[in-house]
C-alpha positions in Angstrom: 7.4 -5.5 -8.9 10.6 -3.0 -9.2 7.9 -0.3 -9.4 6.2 -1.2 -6.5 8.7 -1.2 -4.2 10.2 1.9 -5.9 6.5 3.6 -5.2 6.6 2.2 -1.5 9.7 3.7 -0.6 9.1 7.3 -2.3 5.6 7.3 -1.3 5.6 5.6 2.3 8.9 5.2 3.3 10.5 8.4 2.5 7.8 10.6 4.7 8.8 8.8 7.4 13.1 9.4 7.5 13.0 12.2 10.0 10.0 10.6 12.2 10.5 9.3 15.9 8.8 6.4 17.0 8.8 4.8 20.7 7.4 1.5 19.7 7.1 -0.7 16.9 3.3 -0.6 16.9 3.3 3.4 16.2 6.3 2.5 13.6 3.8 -0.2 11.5 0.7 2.3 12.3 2.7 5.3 10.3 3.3 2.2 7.6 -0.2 1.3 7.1 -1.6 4.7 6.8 1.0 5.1 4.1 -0.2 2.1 2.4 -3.4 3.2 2.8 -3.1 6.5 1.1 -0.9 5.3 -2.0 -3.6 2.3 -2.4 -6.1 5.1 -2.7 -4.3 7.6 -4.5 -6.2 7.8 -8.4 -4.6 5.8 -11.2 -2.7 8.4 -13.8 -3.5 6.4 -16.9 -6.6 4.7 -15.8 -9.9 5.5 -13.8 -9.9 4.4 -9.8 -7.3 3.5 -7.6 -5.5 -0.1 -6.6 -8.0 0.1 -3.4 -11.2 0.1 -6.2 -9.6 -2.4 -8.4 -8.6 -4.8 -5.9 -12.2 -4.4 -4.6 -13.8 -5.5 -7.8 -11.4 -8.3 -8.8 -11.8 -9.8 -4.7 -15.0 -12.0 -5.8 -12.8 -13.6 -8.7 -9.7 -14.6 -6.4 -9.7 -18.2 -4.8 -8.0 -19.5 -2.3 -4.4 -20.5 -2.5 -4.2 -24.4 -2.7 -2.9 -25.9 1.2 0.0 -27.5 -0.6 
């Protein structure tokens, strides 16, 4: 998880240091297309991306139980 967040900041986060934003809606916007782009970024070790994997492991996820 370390990792993750480690990646998030260098990869999303960092870009956006020297940015001006007038609202929180552009501010989450920036965010997402940040997330977007390191979820698609190619594996370095492995073939795909976390976008490709997570779309063939969806149809094996349930739903979290209500309690």
């Amino acid at each position: 998880v370390e990792e993750r967040v480690r990646a998030v900041q260098n990869w999303v986060l960092a870009p956006l240091r020297n940015e001006h934003f007038t609202s929180l809606a552009t501010l989450n916007e920036a965010i997402a297309k940040g997330i977007d782009e390191l979820n698609d970024r190619p594996f370095t070790k492995m073939t795909g991306s976390r976008t490709e994997r997570f779309q063939t492991e969806r149809a094996h996820l349930r739903p979290l139980p209500e309690v």
